[in-house]
C-alpha positions as CSV (number, residue, x, y, z in Angstrom):
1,X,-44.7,143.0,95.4
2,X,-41.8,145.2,94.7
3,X,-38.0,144.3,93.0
4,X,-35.9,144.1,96.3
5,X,-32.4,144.3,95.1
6,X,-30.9,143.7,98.3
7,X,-31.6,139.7,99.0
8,X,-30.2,137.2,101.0
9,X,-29.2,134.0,99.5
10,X,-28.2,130.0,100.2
11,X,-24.5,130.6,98.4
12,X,-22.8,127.5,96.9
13,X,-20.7,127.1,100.1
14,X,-23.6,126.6,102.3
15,X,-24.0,130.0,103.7
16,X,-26.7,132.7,103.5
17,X,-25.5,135.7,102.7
18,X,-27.0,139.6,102.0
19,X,-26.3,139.5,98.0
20,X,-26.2,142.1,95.4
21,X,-26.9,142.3,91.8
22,X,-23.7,142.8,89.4
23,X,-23.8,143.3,85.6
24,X,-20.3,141.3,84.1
25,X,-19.4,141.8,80.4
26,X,-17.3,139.5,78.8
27,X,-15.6,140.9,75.6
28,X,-13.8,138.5,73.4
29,X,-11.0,140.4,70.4
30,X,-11.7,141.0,67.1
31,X,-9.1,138.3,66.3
32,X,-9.9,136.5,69.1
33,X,-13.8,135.0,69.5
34,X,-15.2,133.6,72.6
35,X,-16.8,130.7,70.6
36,X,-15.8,130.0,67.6
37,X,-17.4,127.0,67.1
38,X,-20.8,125.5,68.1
39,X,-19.5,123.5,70.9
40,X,-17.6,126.3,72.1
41,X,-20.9,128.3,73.5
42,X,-21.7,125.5,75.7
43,X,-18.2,125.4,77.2
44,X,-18.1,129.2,77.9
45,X,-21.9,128.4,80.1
46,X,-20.1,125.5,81.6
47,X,-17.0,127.8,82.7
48,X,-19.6,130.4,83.6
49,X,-21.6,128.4,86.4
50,X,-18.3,126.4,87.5
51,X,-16.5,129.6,88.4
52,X,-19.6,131.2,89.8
53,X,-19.7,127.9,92.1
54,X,-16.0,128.3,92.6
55,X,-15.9,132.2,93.7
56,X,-19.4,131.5,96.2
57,X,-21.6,133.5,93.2
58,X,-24.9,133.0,91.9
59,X,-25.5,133.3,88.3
60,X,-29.2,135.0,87.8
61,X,-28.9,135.2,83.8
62,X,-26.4,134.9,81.2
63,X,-25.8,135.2,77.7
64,X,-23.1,134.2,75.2
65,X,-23.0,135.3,72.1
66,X,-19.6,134.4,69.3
67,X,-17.9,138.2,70.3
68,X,-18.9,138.6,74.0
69,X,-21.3,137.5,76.6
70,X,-23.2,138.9,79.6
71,X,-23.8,137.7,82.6
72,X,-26.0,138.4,86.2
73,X,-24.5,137.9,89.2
74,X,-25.7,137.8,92.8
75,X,-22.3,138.9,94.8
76,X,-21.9,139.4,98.5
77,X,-19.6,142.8,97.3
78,X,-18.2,144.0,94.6
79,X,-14.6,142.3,95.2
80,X,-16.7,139.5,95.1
81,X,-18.5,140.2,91.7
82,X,-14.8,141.5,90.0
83,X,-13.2,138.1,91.5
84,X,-15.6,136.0,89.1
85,X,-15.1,138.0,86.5
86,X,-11.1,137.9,86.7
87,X,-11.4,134.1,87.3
88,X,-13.7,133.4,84.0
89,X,-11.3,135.9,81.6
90,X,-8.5,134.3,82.9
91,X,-9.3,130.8,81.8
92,X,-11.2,132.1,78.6
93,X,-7.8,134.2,77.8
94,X,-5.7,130.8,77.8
95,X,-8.6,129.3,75.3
């Protein structure tokens, strides 16, 4: 059976949707960690998921690491994808 990159989806609001696969990178300052602290790491996957949930995203894979983080994203667009990613460095910015 072949990768199909093109998929449709239950979304978080209920829906199914056609979804897409989205790389977001989440870069943290020299100055300025992501996780500084053990606990922090799990905070950052908790923000992750809740803003995925928020912005109608599914998260296929994720990683978090003290300086940055990736994550996988099923999207419906790429306004979608960008959204999520402007809602998580937002609240990780005010950290």
């Amino acid at each position: 059976m072949a990768f199909q990159r093109i998929v449709s989806r239950k979304l978080p609001d209920g829906t199914t949707e056609k979804v897409y696969p989205f790389h977001i990178s989440l870069e943290g300052l020299e100055k300025n960690l992501l996780c500084r602290e053990e606990e922090d790491y799990g905070i950052v996957e908790k923000l992750i998921f809740v803003s995925a949930w928020e912005n109608n995203c599914l998260i296929i894979s994720h990683i978090v690491m003290s300086n940055h983080g990736h994550i996988g994203v099923l999207a419906t667009s790429l306004d979608h994808a960008y959204k999520l990613a402007e809602t998580i460095e937002r609240i990780i910015s005010k950290k």
